[in-house]
Rosetta silent file (secondary structure, phi, psi, omega in degrees, C-alpha in Angstrom):
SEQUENCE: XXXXXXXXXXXXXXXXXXXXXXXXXXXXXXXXXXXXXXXXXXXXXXXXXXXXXXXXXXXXXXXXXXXXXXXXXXXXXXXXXXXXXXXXXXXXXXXXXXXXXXXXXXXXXXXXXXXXXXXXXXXXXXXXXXXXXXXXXXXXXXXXXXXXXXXXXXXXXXXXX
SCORE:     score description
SCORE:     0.000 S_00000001
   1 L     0.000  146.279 -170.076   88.997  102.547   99.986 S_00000001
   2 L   -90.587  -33.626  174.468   88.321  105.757  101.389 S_00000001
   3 L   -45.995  121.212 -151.535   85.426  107.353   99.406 S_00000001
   4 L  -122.562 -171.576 -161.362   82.926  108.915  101.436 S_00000001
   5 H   -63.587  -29.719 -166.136   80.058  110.489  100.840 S_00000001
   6 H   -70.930  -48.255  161.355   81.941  113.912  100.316 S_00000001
   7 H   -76.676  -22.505  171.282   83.079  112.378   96.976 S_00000001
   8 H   -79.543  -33.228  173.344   79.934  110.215   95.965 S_00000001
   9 H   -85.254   18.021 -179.382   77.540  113.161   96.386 S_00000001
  10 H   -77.695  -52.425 -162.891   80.189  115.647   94.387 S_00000001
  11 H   -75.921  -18.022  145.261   79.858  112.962   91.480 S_00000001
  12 H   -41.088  -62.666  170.538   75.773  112.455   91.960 S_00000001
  13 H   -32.304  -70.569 -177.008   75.509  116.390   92.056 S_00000001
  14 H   -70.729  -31.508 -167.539   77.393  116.769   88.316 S_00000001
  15 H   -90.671   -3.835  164.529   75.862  113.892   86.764 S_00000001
  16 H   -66.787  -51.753  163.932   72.860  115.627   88.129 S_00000001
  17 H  -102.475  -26.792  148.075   73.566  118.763   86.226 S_00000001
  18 H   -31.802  -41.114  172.952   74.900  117.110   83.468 S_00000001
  19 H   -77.208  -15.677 -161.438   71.597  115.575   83.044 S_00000001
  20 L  -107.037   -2.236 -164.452   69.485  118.694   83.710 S_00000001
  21 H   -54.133  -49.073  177.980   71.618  121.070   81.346 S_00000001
  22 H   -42.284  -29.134  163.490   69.746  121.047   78.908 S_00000001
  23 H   -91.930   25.347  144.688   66.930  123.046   80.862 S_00000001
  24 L   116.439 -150.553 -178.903   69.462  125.885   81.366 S_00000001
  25 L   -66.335  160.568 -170.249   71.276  126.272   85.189 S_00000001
  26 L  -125.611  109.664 -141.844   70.257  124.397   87.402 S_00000001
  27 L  -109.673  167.077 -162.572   69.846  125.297   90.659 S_00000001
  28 L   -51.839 -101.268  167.200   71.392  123.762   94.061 S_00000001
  29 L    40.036  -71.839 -168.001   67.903  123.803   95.585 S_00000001
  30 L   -56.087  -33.402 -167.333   66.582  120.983   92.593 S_00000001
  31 H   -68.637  -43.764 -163.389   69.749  118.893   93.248 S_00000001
  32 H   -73.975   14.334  167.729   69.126  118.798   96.576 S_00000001
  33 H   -86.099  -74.182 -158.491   65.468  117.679   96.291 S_00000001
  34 H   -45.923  -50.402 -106.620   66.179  114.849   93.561 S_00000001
  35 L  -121.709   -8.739 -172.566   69.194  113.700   95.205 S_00000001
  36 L    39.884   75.398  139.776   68.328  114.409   99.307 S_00000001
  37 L  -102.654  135.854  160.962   71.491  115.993   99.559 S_00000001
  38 L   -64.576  153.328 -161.749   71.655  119.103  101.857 S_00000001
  39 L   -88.522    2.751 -174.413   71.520  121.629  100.212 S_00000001
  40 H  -109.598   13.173 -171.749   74.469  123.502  102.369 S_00000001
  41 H  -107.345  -10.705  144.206   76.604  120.624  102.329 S_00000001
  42 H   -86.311  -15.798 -158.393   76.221  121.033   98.202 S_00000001
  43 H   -78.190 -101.448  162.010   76.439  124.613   98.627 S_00000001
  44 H     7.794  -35.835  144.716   80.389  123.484  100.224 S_00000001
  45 H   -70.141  -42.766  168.320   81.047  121.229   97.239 S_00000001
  46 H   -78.735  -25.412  163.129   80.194  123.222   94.457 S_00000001
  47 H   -43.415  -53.525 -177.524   82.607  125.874   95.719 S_00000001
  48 H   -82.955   -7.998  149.241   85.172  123.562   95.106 S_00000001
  49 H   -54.783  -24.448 -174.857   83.673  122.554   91.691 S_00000001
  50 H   -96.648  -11.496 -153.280   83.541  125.840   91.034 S_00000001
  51 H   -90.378  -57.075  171.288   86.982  126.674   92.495 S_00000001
  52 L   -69.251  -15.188 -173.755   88.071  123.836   89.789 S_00000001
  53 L    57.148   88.912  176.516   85.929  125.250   86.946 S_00000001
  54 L  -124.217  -40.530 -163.598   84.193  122.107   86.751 S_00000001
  55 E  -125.588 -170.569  176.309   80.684  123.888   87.140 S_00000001
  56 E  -167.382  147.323 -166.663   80.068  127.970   86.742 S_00000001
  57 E  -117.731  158.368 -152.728   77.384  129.835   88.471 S_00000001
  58 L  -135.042  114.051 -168.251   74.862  131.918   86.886 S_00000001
  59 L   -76.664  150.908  144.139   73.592  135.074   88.790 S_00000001
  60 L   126.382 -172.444  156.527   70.244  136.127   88.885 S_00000001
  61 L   -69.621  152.471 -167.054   66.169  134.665   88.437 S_00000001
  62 L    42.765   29.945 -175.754   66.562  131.511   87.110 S_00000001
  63 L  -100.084 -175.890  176.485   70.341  131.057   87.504 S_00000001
  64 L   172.733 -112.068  170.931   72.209  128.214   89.271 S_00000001
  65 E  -125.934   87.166 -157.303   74.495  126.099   87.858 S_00000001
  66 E  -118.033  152.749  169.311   76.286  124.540   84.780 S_00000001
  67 E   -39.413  151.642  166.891   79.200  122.803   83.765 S_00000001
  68 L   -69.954  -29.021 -146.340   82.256  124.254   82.916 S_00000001
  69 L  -142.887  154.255  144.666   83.051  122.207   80.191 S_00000001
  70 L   -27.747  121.407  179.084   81.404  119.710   78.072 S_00000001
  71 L   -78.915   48.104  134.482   80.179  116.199   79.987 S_00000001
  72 L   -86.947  -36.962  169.657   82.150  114.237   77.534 S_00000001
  73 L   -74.651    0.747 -163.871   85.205  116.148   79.230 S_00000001
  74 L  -124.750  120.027 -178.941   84.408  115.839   82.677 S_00000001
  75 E  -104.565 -160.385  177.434   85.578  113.059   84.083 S_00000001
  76 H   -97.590  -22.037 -167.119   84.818  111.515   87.592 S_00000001
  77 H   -93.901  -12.371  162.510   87.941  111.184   88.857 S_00000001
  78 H   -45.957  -62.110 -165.512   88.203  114.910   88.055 S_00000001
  79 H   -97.936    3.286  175.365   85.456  115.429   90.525 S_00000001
  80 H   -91.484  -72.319  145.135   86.332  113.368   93.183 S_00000001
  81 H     8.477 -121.674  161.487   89.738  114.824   92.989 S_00000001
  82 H    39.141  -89.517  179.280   88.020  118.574   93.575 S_00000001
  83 H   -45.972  -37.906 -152.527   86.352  118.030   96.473 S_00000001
  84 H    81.978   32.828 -171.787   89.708  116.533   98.111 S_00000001
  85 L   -80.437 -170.068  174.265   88.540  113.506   98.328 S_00000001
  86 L  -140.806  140.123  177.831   91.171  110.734   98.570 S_00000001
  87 L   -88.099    7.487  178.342   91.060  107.205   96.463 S_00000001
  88 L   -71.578  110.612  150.979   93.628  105.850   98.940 S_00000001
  89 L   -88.560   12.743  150.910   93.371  102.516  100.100 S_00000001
  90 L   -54.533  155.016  171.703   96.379  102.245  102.187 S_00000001
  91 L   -86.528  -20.768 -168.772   96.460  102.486  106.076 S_00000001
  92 L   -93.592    4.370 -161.701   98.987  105.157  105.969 S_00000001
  93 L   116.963  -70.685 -146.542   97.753  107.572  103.594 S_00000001
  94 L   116.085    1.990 -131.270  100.157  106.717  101.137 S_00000001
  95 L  -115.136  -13.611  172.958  102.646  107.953  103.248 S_00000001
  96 L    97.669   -5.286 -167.648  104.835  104.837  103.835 S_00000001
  97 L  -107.557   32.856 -171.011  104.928  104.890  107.465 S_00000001
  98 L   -61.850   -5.730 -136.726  101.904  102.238  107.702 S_00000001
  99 L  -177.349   55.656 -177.466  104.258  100.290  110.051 S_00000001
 100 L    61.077   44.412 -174.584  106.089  101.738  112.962 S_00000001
 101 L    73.864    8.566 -175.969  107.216  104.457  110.422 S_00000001
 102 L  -132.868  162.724  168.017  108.220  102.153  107.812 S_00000001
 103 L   -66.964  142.924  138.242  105.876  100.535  104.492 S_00000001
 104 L   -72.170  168.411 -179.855  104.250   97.668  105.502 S_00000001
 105 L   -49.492  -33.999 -179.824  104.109   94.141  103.676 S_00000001
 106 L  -118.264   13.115  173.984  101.782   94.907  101.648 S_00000001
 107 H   -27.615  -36.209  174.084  101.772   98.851  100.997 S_00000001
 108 H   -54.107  -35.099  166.712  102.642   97.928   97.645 S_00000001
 109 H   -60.332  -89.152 -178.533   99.451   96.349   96.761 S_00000001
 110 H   -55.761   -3.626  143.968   96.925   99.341   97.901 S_00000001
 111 H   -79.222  -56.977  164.374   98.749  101.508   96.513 S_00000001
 112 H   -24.636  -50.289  166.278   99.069  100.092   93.500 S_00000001
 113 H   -29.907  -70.416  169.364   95.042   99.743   94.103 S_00000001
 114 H   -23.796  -68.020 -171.623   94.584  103.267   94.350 S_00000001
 115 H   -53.307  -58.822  171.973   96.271  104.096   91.506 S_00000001
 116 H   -58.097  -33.028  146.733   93.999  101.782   89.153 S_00000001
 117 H   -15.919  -83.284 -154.009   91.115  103.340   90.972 S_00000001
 118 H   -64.829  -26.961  166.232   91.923  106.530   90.205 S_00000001
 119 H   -46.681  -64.326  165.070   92.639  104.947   86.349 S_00000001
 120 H   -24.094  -83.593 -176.802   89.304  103.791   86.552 S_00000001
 121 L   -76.165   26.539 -179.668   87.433  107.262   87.254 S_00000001
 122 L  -112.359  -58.842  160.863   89.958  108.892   84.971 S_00000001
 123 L   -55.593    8.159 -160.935   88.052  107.107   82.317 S_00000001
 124 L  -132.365  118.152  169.112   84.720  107.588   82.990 S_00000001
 125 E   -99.369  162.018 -178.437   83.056  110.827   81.829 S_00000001
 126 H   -49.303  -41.474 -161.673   79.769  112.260   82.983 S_00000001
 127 H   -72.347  -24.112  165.885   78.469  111.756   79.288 S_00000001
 128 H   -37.578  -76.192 -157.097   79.514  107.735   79.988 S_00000001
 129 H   -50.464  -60.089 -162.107   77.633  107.738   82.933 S_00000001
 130 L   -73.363   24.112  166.970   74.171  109.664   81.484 S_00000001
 131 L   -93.069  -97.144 -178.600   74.242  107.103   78.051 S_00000001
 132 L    30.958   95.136 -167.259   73.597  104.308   81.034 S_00000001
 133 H   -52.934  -66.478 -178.711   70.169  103.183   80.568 S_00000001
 134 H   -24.041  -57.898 -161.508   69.867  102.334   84.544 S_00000001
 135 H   -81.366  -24.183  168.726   70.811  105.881   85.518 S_00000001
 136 H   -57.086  -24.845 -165.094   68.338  107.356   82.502 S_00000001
 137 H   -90.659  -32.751  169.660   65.649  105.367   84.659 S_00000001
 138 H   -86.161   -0.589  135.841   66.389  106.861   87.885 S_00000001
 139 H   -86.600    2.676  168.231   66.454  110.101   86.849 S_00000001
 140 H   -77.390  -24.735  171.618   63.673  109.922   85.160 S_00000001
 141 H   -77.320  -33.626  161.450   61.990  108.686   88.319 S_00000001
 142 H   -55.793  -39.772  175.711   63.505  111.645   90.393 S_00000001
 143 H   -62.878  -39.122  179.368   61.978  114.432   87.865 S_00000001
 144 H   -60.239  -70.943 -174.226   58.591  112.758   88.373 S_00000001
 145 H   -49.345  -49.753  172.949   58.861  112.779   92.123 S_00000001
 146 H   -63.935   -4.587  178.680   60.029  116.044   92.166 S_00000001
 147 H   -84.433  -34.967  173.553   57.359  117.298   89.839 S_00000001
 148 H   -79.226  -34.860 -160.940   54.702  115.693   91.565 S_00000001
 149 H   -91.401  -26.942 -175.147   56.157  116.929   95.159 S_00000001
 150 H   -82.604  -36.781 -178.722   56.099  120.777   93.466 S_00000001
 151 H   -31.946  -54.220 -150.237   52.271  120.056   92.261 S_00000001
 152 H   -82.197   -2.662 -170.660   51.174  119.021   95.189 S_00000001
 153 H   -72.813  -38.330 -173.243   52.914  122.164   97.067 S_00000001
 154 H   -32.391  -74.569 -130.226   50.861  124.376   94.122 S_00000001
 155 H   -72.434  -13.335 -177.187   47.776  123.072   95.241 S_00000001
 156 H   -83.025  -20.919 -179.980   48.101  123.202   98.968 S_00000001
 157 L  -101.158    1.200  175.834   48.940  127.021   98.450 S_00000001
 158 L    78.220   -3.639  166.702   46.293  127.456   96.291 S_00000001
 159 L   -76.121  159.953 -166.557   48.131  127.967   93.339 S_00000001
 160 L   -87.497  124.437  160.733   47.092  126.814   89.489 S_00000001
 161 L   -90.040    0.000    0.000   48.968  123.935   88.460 S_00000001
């Protein structure tokens, strides 16, 4: 299967601001903290979320980023999609010419493969993913570290925490 990191951190980003919505946009900056993503290599991905209306960006102090849509509507294969990532597990692509320009023996399989992939993340919404007790614990463990990591910047700057 082909999914690289250009599609696992699109769908870590949104389930990232799916989870944070609630404290209004959210900005690239925080994802890229919780989530050690660069931030310009999210900057390059939310274009094309935003390109997709998946997210929308919010000008201004305090702005960032929010969904487009509800996360019960946004599904993952949505956001893999987006980016351009590709769910192909074929050698060829998909393209048929795995084999001196011809299908190979078994094109038939990994495509097929693909396709239930892509079935797969077609069914799975953000709001799936954040009921998921596991992923409630590790973002809850990300907010802390990042909360704790802003404290301690206060205090080294002299500011009241």
């Amino acid at each position: 299967m082909r999914l690289t990191t250009k599609g696992r951190y699109a769908v870590t980003a949104m389930l990232d601001l799916a989870l944070h919505a609630g404290d209004g946009p959210v900005s690239l900056a925080d994802i890229s903290q919780r989530q050690d993503i660069s931030l310009s290599y999210l900057e390059q991905l939310f274009a094309k979320l935003r390109r997709h209306k998946l997210v929308v960006s919010v000008r201004g102090p305090g702005g960032g980023y929010q969904l487009g849509r509800p996360h019960d509507s946004v599904f993952i294969s949505e956001v893999v999609d987006a980016v351009n990532e590709s769910l192909d597990t074929t050698r060829c692509q998909n393209k048929g010419d795995c084999q001196n320009g011809e299908k190979c023996l078994t094109h038939h399989l990994w495509s097929d493969l693909s396709d239930q992939i892509h079935a797969f993340l077609s069914e799975i919404s953000l709001a799936d993913l954040m009921q998921k007790r596991e992923i409630q614990v590790v973002a809850h463990r990300q907010n802390h570290r990042q909360a704790e990591a802003i404290n301690t910047r206060r205090l080294l700057h002299g500011d009241p925490v």
